[in-house]
C-alpha positions in Angstrom: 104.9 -95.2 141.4 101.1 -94.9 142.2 101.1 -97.7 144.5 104.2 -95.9 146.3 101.6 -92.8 146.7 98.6 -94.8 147.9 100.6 -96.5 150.5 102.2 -92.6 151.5 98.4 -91.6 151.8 96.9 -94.7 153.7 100.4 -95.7 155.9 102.3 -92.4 156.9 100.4 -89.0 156.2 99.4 -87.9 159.5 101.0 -90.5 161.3 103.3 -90.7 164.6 107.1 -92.0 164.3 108.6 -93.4 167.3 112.0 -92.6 168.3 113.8 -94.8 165.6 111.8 -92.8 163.1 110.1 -96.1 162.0 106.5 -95.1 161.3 103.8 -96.1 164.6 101.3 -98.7 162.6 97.3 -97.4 162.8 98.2 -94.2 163.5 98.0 -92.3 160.0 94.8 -89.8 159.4 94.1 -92.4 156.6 93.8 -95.3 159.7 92.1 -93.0 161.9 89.3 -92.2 159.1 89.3 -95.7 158.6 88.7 -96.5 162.3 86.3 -94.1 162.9 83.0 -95.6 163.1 80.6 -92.6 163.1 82.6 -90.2 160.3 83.0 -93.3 158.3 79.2 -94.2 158.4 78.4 -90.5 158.2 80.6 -90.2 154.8 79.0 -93.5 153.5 75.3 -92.4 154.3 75.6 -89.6 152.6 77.8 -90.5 149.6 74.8 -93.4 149.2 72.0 -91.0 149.8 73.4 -88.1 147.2 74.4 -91.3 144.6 70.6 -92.2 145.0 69.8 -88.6 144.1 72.3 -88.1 141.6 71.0 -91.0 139.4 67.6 -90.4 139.9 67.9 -87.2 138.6 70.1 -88.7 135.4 67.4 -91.5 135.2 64.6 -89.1 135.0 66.4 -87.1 132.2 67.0 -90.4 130.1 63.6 -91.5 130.4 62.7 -88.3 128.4 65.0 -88.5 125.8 64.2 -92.3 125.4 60.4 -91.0 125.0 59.1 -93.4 127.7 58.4 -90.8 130.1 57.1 -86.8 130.7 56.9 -87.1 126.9 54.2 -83.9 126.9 57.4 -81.6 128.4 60.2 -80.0 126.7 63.2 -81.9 127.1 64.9 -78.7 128.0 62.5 -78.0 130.7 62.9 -81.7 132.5 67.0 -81.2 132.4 67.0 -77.3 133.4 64.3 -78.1 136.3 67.0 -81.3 137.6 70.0 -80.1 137.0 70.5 -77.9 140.3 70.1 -81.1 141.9 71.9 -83.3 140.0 75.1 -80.7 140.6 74.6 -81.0 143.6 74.3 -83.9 144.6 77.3 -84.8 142.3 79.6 -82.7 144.2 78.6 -84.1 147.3 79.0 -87.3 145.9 82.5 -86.6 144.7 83.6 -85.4 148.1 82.3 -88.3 150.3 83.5 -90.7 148.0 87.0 -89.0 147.8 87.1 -89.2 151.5 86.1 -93.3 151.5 88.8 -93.3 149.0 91.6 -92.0 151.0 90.7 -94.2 153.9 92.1 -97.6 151.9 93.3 -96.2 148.7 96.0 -98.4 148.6 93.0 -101.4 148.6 91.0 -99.7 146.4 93.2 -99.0 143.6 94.2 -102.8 143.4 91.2 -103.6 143.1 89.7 -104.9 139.9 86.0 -104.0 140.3 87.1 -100.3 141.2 89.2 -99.9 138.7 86.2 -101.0 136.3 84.3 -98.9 138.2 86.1 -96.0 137.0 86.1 -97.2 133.2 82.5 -96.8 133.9 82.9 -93.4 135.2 85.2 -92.1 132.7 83.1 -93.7 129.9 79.8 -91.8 131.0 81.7 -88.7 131.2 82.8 -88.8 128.0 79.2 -89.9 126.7 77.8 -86.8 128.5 80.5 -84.1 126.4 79.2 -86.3 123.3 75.5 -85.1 123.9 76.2 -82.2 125.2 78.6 -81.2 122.2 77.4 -83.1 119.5 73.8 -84.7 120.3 72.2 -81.6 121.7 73.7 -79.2 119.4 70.2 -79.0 117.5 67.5 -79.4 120.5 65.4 -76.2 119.7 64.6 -78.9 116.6 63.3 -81.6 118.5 62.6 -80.0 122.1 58.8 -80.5 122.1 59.1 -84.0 120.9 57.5 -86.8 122.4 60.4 -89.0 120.9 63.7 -87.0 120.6 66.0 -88.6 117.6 67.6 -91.5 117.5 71.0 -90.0 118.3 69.5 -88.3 121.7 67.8 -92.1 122.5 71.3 -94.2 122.4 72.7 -91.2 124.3 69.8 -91.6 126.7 70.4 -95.3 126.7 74.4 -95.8 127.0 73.9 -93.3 129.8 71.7 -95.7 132.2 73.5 -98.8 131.0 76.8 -97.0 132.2 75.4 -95.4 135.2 74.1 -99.0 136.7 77.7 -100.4 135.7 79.0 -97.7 138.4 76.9 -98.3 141.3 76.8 -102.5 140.8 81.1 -101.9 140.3 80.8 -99.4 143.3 78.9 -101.5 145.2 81.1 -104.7 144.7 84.1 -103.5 145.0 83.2 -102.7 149.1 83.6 -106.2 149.0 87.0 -108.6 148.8 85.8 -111.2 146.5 87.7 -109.8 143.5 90.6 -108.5 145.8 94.4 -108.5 146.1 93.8 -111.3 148.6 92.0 -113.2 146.6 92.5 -112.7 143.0 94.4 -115.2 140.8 95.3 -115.1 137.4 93.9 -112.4 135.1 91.8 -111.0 137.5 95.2 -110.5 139.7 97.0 -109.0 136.6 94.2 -106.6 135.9 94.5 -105.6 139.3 98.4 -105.4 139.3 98.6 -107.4 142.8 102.3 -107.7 142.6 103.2 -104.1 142.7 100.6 -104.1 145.4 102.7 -106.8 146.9 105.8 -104.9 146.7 104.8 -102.0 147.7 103.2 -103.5 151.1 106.7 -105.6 151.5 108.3 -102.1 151.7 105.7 -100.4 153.4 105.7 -103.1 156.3 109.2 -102.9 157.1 108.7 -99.2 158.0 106.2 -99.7 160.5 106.2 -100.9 164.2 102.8 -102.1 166.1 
């Protein structure tokens, strides 16, 4: 049923029908994005430069609470002084790469490195509400400390480790190494390549060149 949505996003939203009603090929605002050179390398600039900014700002923050860096300033003061631009630059982030999303999302979602990508993603989210909720709970106690606890260091730590699985995945998954088109065997189950199969054998019987 997802697939069947991807390929309704990428194939026919936005696109022409000929007089048969059969769906003109390249012509769906999905294609066009795709096809457009300067939008497409103005989204990815920018979703690149605000990642940079994003995770340098996360990066900072963790080098505090591991105690390797700024270690003579609160903890509170480092986060409250980054965290307009790591809002931000998140929400830029999440817009530009929504839009390089919906120009193959079809591609993307078959594909094994992205969805690890988003395990990533979903796993420092949920790290973030632990330290936020849990973790930071009692920072007046430990605010001026040049090491923060051990609880606020693993935080600190599973944070970068999971940030740098996002970009690598993110990165990687531009490519088609670990595609549909490629994959075999587990990788191609992971990826559930037959549904994407499926889906493009009914997909390509709607469309005319």
């Amino acid at each position: 049923m997802v697939s069947d949505l991807l390929a309704y996003l990428q194939y026919k939203l936005g696109a022409a029908y000929d007089a048969a009603g059969r769906v003109v090929a390249d012509t769906s605002w999905s294609a066009q994005l795709q096809g457009s050179e300067r939008l497409w390398m103005l989204l990815e600039g920018t979703h690149v430069l605000t990642l940079m900014l994003f995770a340098g700002s996360i990066l900072l923050v963790d080098l505090r609470l591991l105690g390797v860096a700024f270690r003579n300033i609160a903890v509170s003061k480092v986060a409250d002084t980054i965290l307009p631009y790591t809002v931000v630059s998140f929400i830029v982030m999440v817009i530009t790469g929504s839009a390089l999303f919906f120009a193959n999302p079809l591609e993307y979602y078959h594909n094994v490195v992205f969805r690890l990508k988003l395990v990533f993603l979903a796993a420092a989210a949920i790290n973030i509400f632990v330290f936020h909720y849990r973790v930071q709970s009692d920072r007046a106690a430990w605010d001026h400390q040049a090491k923060p606890p051990a609880a606020a260091r693993r935080a600190a730590a599973l944070s970068l480790a999971l940030w740098i699985g996002v970009i690598v995945a993110g990165r990687f998954a531009a490519y088609d190494w670990l595609s549909c088109d490629t994959a075999k065997g587990f990788v191609a189950a992971a990826a559930q390549c037959s549904d994407r199969e499926v889906t493009l054998a009914a997909i390509e019987s709607e469309l005319v060149p």
